[in-house]
C-alpha positions in Angstrom: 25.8 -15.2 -1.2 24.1 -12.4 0.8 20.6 -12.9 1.2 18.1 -9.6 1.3 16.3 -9.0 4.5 13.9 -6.7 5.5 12.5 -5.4 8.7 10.3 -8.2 10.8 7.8 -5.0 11.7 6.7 -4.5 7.9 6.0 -8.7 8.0 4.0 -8.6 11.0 1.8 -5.5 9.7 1.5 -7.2 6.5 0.1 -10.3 8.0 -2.4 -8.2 10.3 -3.4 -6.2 7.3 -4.3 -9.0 5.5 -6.0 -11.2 8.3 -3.2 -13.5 8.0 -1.9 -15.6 11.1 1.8 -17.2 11.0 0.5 -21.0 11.1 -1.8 -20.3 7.7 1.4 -17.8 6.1 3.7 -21.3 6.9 1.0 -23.5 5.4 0.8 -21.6 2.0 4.3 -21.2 1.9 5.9 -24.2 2.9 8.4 -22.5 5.2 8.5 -24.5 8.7 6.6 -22.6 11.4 9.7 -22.8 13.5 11.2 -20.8 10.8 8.6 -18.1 10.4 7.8 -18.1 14.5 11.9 -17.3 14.3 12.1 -14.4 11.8 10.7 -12.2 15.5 13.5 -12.9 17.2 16.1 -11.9 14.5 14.3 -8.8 13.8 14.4 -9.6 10.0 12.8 -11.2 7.2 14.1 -12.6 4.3 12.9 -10.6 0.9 11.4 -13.8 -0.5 8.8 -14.0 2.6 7.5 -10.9 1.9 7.1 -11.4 -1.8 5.2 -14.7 -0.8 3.3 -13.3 1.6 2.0 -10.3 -0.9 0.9 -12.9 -3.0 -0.8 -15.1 -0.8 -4.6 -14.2 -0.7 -6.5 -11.8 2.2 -8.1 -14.2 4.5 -10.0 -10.8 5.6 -14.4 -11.0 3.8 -14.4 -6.8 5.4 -11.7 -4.7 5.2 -11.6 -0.8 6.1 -10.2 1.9 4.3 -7.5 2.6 6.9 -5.9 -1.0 6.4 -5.8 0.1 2.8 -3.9 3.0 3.3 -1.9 1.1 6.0 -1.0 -1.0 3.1 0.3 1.7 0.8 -3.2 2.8 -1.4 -3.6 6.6 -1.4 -6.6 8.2 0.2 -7.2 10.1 -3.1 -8.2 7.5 -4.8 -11.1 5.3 -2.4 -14.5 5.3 -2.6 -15.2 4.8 1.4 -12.2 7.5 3.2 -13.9 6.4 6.7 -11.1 4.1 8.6 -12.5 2.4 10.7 -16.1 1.2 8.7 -15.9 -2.3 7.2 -16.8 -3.1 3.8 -16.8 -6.6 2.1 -13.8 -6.9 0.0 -15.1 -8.0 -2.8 -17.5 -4.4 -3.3 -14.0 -2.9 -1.8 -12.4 -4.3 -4.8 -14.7 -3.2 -7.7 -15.7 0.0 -6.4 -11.8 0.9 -6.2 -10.8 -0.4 -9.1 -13.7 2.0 -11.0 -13.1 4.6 -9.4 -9.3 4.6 -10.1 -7.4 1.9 -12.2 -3.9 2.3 -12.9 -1.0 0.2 -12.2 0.0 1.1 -9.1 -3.5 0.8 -7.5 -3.6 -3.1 -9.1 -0.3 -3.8 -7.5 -1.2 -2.7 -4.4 -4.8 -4.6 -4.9 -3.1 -7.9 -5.7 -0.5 -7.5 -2.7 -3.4 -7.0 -0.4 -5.7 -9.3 -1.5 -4.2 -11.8 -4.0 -5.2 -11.7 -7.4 -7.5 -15.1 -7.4 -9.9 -12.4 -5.1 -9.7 -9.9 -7.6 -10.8 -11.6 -10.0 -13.3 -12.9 -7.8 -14.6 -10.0 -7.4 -15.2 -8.4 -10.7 -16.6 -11.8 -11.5 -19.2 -11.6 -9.0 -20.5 -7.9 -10.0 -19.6 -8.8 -13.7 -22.8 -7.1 -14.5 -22.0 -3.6 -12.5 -18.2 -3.8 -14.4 -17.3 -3.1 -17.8 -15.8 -5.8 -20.1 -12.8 -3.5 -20.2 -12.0 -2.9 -17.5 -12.2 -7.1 -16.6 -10.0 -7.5 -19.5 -7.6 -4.9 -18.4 -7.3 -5.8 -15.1 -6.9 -9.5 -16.3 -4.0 -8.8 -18.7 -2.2 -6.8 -15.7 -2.7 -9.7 -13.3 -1.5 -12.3 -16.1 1.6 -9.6 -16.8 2.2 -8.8 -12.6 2.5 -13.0 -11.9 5.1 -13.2 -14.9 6.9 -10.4 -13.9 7.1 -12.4 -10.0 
């Protein structure tokens, strides 16, 4: 049985993205930190890492909007297009989310942050969010974590 790899590069960026450092990725996932510390040396990754780690919460309270786009959103569709200025995540979150909601942009939400923050978030400015759109979002979330 052939186990799918992909390229160490795209797990390093993933874990800078998201604030995440090797020790804490090992911790959430139970992998030995031997292991992980490891995958650098092969040049490879196997699939399931990288599904774990796209699940595993942001550490990151501020992110910018150019580790968003680093992280696959398109500029067309955030609030803040300057780079390099930090926002907290959690007004990052809601004001994306109304300003375009689809599935792509929740998928890419929820591999960033993880959806416990997403939820989170839309909790926390429940009042400047409509019922709706918690519910949709919710029912995605619910829907995305079956499907994974």
């Amino acid at each position: 049985m052939t186990t799918m790899k992909t390229d160490h590069k795209n797990f390093e960026a993933l874990l800078k993205a998201k604030g995440i450092s090797k020790k804490a990725f090992s911790a959430y996932s139970g992998i030995p930190y031997y292991t992980v510390a490891g995958w650098k040396k092969s040049a490879q990754v196997p699939a399931y890492a990288m599904v774990l780690l796209r699940q595993m919460p942001s550490a990151k309270a501020f992110v910018t909007a150019g580790e968003l786009l680093s992280a696959g959103l398109p500029k067309a569709i955030l609030w803040n297009n300057d780079p390099k200025k930090q926002v907290p995540a959690d007004i990052f979150i809601v004001a994306t989310l109304e300003r375009a909601y689809n599935d792509f942009v929740i998928e890419k939400l929820t591999e960033f942050f993880g959806s416990e923050q997403i939820l989170t978030a839309l909790l926390k400015h429940k009042e400047r969010v409509s019922d709706k759109l918690i519910r949709q979002v919710t029912s995605h979330l619910q829907h995305f974590k079956a499907v994974t």
